[in-house]
C-alpha positions as a Markdown table, in Angstrom:
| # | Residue | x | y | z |
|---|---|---|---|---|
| 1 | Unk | -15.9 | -17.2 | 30.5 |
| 2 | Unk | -17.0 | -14.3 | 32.8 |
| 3 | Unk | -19.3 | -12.0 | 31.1 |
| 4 | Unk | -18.0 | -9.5 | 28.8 |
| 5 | Unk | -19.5 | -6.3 | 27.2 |
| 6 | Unk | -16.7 | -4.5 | 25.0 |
| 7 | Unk | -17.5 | -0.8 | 24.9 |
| 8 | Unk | -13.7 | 0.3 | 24.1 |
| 9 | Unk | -13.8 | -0.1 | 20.4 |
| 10 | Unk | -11.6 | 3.1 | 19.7 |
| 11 | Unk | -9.1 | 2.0 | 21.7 |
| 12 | Unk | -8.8 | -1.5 | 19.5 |
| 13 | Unk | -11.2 | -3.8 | 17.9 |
| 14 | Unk | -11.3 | -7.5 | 17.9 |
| 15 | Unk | -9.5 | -9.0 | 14.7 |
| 16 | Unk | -12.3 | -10.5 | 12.6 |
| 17 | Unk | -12.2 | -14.2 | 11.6 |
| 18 | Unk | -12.2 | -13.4 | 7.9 |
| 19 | Unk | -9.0 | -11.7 | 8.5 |
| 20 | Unk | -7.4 | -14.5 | 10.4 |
| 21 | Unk | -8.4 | -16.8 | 8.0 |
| 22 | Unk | -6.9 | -14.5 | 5.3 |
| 23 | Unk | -3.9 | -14.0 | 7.1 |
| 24 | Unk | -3.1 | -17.5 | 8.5 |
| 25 | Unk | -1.6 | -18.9 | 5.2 |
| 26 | Unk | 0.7 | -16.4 | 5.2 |
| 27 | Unk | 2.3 | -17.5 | 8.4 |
| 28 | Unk | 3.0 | -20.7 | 7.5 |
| 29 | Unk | 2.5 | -21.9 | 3.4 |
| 30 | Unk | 3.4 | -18.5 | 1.7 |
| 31 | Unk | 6.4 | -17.2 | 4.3 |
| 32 | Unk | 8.8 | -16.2 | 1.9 |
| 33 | Unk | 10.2 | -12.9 | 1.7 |
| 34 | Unk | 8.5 | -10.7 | -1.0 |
| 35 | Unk | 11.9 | -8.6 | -1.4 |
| 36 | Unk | 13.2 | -12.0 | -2.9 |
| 37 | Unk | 13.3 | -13.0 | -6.7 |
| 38 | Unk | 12.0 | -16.2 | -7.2 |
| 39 | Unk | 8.6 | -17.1 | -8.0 |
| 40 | Unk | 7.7 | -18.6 | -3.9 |
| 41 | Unk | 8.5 | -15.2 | -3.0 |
| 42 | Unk | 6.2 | -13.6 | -5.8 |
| 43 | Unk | 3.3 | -14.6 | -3.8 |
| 44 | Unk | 3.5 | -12.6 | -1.1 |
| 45 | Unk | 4.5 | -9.7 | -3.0 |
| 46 | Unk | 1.6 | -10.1 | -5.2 |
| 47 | Unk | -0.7 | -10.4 | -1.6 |
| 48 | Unk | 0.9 | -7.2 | -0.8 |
| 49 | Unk | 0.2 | -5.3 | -3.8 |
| 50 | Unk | -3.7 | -6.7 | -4.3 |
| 51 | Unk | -3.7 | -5.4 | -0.3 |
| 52 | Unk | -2.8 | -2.1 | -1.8 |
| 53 | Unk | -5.1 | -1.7 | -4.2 |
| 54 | Unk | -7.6 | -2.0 | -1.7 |
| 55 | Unk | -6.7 | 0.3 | 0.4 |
| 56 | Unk | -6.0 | 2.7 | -2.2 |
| 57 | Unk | -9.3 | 2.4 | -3.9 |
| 58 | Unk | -10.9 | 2.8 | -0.4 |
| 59 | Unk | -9.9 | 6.5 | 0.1 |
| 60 | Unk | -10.1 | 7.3 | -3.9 |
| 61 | Unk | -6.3 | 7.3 | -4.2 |
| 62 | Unk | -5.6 | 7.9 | -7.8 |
| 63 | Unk | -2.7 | 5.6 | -7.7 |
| 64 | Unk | -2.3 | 2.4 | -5.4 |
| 65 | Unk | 1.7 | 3.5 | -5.4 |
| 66 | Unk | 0.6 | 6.2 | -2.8 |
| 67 | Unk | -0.4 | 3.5 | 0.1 |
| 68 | Unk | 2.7 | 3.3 | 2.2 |
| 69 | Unk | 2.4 | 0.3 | 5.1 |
| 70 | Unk | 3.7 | 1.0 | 8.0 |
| 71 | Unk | 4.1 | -0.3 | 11.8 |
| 72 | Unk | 0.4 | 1.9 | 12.5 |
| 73 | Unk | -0.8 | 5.4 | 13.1 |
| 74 | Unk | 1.5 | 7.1 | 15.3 |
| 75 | Unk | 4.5 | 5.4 | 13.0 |
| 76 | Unk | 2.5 | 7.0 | 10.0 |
| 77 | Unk | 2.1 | 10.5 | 12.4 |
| 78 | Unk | 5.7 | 10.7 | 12.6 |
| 79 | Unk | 6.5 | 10.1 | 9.0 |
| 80 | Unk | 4.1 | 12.5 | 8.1 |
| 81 | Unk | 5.1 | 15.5 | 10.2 |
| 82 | Unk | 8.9 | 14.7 | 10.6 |
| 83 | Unk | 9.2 | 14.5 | 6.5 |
| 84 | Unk | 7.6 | 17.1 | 5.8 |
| 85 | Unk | 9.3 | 19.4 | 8.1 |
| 86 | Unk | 12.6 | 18.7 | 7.2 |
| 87 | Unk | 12.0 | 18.1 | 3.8 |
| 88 | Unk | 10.2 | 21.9 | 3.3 |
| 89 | Unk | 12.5 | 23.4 | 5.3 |
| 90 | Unk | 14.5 | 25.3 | 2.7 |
| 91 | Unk | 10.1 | 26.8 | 2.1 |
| 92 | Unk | 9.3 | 27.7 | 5.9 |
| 93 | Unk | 9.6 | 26.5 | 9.3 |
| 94 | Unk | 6.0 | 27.1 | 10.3 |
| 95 | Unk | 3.4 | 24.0 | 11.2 |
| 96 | Unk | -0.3 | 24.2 | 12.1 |
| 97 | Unk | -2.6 | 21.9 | 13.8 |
| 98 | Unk | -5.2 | 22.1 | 16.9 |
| 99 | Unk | -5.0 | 21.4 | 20.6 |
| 100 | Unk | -6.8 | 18.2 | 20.3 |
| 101 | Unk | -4.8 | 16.4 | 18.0 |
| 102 | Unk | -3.5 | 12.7 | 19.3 |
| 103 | Unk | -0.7 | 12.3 | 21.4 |
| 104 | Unk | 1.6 | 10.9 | 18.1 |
| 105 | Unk | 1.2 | 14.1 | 16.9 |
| 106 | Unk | 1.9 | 16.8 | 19.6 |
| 107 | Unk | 4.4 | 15.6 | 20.7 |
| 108 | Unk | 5.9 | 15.0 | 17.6 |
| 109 | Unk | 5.3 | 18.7 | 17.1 |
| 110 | Unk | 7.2 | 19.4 | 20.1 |
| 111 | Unk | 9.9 | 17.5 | 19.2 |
| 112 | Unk | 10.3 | 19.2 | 15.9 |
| 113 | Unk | 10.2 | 22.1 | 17.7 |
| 114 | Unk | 13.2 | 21.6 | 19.7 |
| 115 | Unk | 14.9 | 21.8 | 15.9 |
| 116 | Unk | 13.7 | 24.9 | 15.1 |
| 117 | Unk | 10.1 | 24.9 | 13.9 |
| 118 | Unk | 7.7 | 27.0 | 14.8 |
| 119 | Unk | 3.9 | 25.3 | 15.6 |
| 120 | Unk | 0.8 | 27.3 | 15.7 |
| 121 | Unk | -1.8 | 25.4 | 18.1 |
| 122 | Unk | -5.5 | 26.4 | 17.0 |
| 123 | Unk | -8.4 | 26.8 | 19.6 |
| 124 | Unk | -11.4 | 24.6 | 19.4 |
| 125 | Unk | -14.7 | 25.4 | 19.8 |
| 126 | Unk | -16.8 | 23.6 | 22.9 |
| 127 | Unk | -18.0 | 20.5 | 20.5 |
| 128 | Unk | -14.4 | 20.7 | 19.2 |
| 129 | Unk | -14.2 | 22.0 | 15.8 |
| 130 | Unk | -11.6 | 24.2 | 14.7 |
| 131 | Unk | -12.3 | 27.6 | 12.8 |
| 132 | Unk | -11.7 | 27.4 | 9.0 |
| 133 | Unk | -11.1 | 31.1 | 9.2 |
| 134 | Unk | -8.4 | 30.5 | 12.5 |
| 135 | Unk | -6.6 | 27.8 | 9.9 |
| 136 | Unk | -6.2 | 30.7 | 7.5 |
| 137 | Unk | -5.4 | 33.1 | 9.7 |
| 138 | Unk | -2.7 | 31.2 | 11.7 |
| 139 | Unk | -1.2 | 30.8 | 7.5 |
| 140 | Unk | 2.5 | 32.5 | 7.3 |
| 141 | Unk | 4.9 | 33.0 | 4.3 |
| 142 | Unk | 6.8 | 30.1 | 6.0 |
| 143 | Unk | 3.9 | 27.9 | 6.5 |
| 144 | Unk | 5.1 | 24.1 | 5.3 |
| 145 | Unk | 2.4 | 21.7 | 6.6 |
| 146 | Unk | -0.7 | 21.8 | 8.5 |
| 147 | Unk | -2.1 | 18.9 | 10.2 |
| 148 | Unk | -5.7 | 18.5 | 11.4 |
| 149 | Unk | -7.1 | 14.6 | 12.8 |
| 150 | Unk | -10.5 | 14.0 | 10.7 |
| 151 | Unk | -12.0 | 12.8 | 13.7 |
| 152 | Unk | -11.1 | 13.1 | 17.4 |
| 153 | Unk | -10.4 | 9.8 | 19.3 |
| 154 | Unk | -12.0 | 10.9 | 22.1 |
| 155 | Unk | -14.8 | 13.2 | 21.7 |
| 156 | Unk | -15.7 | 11.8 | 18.0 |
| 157 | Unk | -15.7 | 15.3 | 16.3 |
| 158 | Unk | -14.7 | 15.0 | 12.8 |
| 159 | Unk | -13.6 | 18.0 | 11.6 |
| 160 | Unk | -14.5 | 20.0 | 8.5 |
| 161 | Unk | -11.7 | 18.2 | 6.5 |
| 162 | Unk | -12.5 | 19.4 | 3.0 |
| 163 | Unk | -12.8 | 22.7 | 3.3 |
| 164 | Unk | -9.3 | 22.6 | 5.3 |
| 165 | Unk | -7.6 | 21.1 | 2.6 |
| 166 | Unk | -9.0 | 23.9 | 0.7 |
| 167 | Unk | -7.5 | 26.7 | 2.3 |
| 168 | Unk | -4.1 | 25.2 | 2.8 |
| 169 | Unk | -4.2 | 24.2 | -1.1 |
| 170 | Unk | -4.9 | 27.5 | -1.8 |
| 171 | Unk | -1.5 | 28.7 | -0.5 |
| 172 | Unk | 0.0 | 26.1 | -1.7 |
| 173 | Unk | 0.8 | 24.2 | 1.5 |
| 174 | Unk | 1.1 | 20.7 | 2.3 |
| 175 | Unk | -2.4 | 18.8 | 4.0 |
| 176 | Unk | -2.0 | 16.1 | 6.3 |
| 177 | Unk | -4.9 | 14.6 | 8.4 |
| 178 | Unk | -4.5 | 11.5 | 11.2 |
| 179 | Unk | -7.3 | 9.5 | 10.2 |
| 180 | Unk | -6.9 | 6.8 | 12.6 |
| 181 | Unk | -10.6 | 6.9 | 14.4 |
| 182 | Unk | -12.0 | 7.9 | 10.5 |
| 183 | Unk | -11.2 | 4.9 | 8.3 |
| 184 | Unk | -13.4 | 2.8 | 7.7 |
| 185 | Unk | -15.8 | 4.0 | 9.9 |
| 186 | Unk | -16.9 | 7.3 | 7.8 |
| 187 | Unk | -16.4 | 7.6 | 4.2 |
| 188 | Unk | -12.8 | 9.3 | 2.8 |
| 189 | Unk | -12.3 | 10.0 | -0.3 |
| 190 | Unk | -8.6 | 11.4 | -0.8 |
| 191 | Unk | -9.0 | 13.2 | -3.6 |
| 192 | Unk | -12.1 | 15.2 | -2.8 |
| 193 | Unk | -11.3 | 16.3 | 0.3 |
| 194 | Unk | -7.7 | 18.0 | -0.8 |
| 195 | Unk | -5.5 | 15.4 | 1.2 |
| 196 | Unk | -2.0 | 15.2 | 0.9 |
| 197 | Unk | -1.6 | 13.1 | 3.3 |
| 198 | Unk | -3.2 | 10.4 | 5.7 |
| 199 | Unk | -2.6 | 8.0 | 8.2 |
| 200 | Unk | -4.4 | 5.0 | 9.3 |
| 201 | Unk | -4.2 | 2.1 | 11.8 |
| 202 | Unk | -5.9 | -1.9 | 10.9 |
| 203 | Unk | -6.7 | -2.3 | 14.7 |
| 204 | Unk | -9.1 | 0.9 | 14.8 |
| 205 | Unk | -11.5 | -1.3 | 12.1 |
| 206 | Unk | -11.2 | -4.9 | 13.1 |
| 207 | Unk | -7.8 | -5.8 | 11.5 |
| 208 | Unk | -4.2 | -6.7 | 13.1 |
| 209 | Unk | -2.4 | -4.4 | 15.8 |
| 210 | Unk | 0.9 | -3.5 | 14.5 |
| 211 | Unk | 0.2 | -2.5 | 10.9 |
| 212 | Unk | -0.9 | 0.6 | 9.4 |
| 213 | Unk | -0.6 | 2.9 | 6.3 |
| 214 | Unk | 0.2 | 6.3 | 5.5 |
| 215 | Unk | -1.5 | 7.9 | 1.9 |
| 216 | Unk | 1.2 | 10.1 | 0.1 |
| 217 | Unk | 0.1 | 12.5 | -2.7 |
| 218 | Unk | 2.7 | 11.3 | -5.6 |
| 219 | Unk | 3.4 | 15.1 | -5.8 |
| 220 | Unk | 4.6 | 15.3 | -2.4 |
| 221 | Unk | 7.5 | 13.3 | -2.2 |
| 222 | Unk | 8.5 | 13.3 | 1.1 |
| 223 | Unk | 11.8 | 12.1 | 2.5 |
| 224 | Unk | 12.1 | 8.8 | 3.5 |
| 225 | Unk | 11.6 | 7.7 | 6.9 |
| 226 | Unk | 13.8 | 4.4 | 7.4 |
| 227 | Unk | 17.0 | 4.1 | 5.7 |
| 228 | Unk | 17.6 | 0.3 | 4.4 |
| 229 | Unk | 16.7 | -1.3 | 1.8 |
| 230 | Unk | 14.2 | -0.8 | -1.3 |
| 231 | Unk | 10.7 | -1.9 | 0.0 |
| 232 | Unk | 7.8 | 0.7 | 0.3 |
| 233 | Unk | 9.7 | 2.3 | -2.6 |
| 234 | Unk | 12.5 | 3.0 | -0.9 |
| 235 | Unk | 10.9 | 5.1 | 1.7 |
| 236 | Unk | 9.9 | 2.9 | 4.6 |
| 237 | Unk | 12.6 | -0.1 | 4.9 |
| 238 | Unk | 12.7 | -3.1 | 6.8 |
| 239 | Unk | 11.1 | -6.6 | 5.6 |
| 240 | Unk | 7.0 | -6.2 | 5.0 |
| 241 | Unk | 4.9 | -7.8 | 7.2 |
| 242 | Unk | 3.1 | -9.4 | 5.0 |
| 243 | Unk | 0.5 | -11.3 | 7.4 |
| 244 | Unk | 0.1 | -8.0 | 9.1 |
| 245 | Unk | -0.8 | -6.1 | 5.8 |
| 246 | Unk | -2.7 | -9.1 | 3.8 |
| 247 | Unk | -5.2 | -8.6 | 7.1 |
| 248 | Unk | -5.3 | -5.1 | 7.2 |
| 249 | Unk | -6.5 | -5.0 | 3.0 |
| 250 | Unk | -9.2 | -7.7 | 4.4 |
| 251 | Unk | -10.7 | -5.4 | 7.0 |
| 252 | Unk | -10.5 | -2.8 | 4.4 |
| 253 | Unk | -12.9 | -4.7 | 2.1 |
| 254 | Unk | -15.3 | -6.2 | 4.5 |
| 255 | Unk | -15.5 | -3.1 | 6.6 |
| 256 | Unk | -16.4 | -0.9 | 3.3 |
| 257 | Unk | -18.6 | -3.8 | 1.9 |
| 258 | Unk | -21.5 | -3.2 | 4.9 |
| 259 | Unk | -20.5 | 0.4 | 5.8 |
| 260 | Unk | -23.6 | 2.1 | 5.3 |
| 261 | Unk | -25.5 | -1.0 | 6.8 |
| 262 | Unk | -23.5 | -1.2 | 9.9 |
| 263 | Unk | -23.1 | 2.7 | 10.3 |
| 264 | Unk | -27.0 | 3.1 | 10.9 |
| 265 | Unk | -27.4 | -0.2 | 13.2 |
| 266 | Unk | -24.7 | 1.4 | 15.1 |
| 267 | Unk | -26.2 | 5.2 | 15.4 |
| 268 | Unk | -29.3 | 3.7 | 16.2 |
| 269 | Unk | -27.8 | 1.8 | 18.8 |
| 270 | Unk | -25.2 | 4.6 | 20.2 |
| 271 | Unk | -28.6 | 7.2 | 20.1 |
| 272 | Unk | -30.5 | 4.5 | 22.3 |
| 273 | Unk | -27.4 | 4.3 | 25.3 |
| 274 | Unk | -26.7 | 8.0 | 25.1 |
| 275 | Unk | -30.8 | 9.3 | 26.0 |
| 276 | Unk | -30.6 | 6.6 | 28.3 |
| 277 | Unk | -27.7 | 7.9 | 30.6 |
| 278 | Unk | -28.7 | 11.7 | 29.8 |
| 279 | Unk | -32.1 | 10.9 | 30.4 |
| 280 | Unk | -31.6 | 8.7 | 34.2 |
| 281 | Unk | -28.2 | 10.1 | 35.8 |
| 282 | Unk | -28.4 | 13.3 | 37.2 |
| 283 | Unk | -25.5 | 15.9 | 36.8 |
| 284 | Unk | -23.8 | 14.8 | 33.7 |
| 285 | Unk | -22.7 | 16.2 | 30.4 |
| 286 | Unk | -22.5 | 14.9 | 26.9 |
| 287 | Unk | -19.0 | 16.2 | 24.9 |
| 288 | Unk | -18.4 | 16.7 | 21.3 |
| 289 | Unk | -21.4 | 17.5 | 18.6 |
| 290 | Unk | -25.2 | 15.8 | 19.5 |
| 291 | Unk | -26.4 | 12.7 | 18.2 |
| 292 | Unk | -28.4 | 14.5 | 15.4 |
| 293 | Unk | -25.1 | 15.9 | 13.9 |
| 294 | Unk | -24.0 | 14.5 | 11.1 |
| 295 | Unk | -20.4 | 15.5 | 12.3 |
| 296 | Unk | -19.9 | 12.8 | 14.7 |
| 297 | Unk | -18.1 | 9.3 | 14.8 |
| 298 | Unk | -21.1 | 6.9 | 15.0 |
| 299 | Unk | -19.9 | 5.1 | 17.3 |
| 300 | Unk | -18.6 | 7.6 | 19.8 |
| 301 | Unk | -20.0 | 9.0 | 23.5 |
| 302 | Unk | -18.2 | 10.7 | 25.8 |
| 303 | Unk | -19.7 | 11.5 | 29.0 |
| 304 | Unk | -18.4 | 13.7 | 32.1 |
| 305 | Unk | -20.0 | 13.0 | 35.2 |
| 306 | Unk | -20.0 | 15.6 | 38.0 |
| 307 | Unk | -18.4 | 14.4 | 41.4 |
| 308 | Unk | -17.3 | 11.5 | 40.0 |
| 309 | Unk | -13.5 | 9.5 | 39.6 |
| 310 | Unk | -13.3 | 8.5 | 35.9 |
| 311 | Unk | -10.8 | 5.9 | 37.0 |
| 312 | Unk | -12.9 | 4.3 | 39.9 |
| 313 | Unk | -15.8 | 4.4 | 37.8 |
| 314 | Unk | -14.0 | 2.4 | 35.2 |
| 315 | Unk | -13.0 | 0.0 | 37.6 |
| 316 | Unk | -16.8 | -0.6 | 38.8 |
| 317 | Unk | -17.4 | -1.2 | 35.4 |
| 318 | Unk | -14.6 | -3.8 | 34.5 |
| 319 | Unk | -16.1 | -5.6 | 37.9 |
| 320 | Unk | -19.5 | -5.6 | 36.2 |
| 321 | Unk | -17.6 | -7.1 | 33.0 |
| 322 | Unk | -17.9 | -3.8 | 31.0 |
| 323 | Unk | -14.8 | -2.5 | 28.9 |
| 324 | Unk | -14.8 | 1.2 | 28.9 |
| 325 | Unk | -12.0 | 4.0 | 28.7 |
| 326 | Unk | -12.0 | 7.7 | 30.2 |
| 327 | Unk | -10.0 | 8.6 | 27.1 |
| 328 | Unk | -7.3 | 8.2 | 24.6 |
| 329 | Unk | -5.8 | 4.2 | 25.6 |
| 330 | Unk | -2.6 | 5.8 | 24.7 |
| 331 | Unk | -2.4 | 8.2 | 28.1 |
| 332 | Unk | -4.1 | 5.7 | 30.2 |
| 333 | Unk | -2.2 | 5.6 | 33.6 |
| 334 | Unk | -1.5 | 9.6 | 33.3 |
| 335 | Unk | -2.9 | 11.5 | 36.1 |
| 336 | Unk | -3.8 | 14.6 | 34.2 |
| 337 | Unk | -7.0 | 15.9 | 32.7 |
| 338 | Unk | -7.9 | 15.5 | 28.8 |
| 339 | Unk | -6.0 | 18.1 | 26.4 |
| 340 | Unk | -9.1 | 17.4 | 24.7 |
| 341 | Unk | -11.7 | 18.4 | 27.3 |
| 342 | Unk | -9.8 | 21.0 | 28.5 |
| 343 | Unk | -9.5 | 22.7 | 25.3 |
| 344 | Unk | -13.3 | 22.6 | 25.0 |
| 345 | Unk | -13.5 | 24.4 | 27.8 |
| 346 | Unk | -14.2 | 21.8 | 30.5 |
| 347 | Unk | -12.4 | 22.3 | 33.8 |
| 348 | Unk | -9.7 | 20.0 | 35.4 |
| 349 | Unk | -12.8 | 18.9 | 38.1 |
| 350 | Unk | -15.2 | 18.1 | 35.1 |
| 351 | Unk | -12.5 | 16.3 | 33.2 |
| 352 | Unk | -11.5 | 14.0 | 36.0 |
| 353 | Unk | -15.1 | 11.9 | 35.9 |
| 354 | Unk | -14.3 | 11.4 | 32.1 |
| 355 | Unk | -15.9 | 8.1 | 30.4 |
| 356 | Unk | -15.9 | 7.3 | 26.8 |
| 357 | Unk | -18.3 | 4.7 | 25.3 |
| 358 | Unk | -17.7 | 3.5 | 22.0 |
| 359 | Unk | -19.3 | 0.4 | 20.5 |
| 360 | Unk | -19.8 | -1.5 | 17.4 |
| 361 | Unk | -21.9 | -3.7 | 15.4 |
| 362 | Unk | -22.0 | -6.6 | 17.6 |
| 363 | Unk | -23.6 | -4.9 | 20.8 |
| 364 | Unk | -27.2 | -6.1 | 21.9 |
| 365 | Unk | -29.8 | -4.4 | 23.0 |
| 366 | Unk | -29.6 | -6.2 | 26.2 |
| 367 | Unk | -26.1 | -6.0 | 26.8 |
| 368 | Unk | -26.9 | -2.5 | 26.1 |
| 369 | Unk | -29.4 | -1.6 | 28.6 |
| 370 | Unk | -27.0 | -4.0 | 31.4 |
| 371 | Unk | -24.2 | -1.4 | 30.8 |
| 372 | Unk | -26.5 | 1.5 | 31.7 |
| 373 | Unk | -28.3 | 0.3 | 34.7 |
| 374 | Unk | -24.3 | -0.9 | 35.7 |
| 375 | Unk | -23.2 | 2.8 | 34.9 |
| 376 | Unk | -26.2 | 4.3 | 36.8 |
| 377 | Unk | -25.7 | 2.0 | 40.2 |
| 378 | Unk | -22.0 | 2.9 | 39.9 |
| 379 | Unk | -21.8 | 6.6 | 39.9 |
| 380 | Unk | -24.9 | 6.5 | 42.5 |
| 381 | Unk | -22.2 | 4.6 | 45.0 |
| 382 | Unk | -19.3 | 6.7 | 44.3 |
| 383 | Unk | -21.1 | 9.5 | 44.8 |
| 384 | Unk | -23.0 | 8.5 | 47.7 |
């Protein structure tokens, strides 16, 4: 095999054998369908509920009934906002969130308001955190829902979540946050930080693709989001995917069980590559909060590079066997700058020699320092 360093870890993480393994038997000795009566059946509902309690003890849920699985984030995104909105709509018409927010969720915004809601977009400052006194202000007599990500997937801000759910407690408004980049990776606790609702996604932490989970606050009761039959109580139809979810409450428990471990090894490590390229490539900037703040996805950098192509400096990369990203994987081919960057105030020209770096546990030292001395001979050629 060719060599490969994987530095793309928040666009999707390798599946981790002790998930496969956990998952495999349901493929193939316990297959039944847990909507079904008899006792076969019982197992995989039983592999479904333990995977709930899991994930609900994870973020401090205070009941493992609120852990909804679902198809993955932006499935979870939708349900959020698009239940909400019509649900509350005999309360207000009026949404907030920020201009950095995932794709699943502006342009779910914009959807809804083709039907008549109203969405307030909040300004970010240049590491991009949003104002706790702009959420407040932005607050109208018709206000329903606000929606602010805990952590941005490109930049790795995570935003002042707490106090947030604060404010829009406060006025007795509904608290959703897209925790997608978050879990598992930073600590959540539900509860304590006044959610209402959360999404999630098993690939972002070294579980399946195609299985996620939205939290729902018993006391929000939110419409349901496929009509069909009874599973997911009734709110989210269509057979479970058992495999899918069994995996996902595996990732859960071995990503939580070494968290603080891993989280340092991985700062450390992220700290190392970042004075590196600041401190040997000429003319570039780092985005988001510094490595000292405590506000930061661990493993997130995000670099622009002056008179550079983000996209042929990817390419150099993958020749060197180096997985990067300039940005979200889910607008990769789009030839227009980063919402993101260019709501932190960096131009179109500064945007467009993007790269985002984000790594895990597994990455060596000298795998590491290859990727550097790859990304310094690369931008030297591209902008010689």
């Amino acid at each position: 095999m060719e060599k490969l360093i994987y530095m793309d870890n928040a666009a999707t993480t390798s599946t981790s054998p002790e998930v496969v393994s956990a998952m495999l038997p349901f493929f193939t000795e316990y297959y039944g369908n847990p909507s079904s009566v008899y006792n076969f059946a019982q197992k995989s509902k039983m592999a479904i509920e333990d995977a709930r309690e899991i994930i609900a003890d994870s973020i401090g849920a205070a009941k493992s009934n609120e852990i909804y699985f679902t198809g993955g984030g932006s499935e979870s995104d939708n349900w959020a906002l698009k239940s909400a909105a019509f649900g509350l709509r005999d309360k207000g018409n009026h949404i907030i969130t920020t201009k950095i927010e995932h794709h699943a969720i502006l342009n779910t915004c914009a959807y809804l308001e083709k039907h008549g809601f109203e969405v307030t977009y909040l300004d970010v400052d240049s590491d991009g955190f949003v104002s706790l006194e702009d959420v407040e202000n932005a607050i109208t007599d018709k206000t329903i829902l606000i929606s602010v990500m805990f952590a941005n997937n490109e930049i790795g801000t995570i935003e002042p979540v707490r106090e947030i759910g604060e404010i829009a407690h406060k006025h007795g408004i509904l608290f959703h946050t897209d925790a997608v980049q978050a879990m598992c990776h930073v600590p959540i606790n539900v509860t304590e930080m006044n959610i209402d609702l959360l999404s999630a996604s098993a690939h972002k932490f070294h579980g399946p693709k195609g299985v996620g989970f939205m939290y729902m606050k018993n006391s929000a009761k939110l419409e349901p989001f496929i009509h069909g039959g009874a599973q997911e109580r009734a709110r989210r139809a269509g057979t479970s995917n058992v495999p899918g979810i069994v995996g996902m409450g595996q990732a859960v428990k071995l990503a939580l069980s070494t968290l603080d471990k891993e989280t340092q090894t991985i700062i450390d490590m992220r700290n190392y590559i970042v004075i590196r390229i600041l401190g040997e490539i000429p003319d570039v900037t780092f985005d988001g909060p510094g490595i000292d703040s405590l506000n930061r996805l661990p493993s997130n950098m995000h670099f622009c590079f002056k008179d550079v192509s983000g996209d042929s400096l990817l390419i150099m990369l993958d020749m060197n066997g180096i997985c990067a990203s300039s940005g979200s994987a889910c607008a990769a081919g789009s030839i227009d700058p980063s919402h993101v960057l260019l709501a932190i105030g960096r131009s179109s020209d500064e945007a467009k020699g993007a790269l985002r770096l984000s790594i895990d546990k597994d990455l060596t030292k000298e795998d590491a320092d290859y990727a550097v001395d790859s990304l310094k001979s690369a931008v030297a050629r591209l902008r010689g």
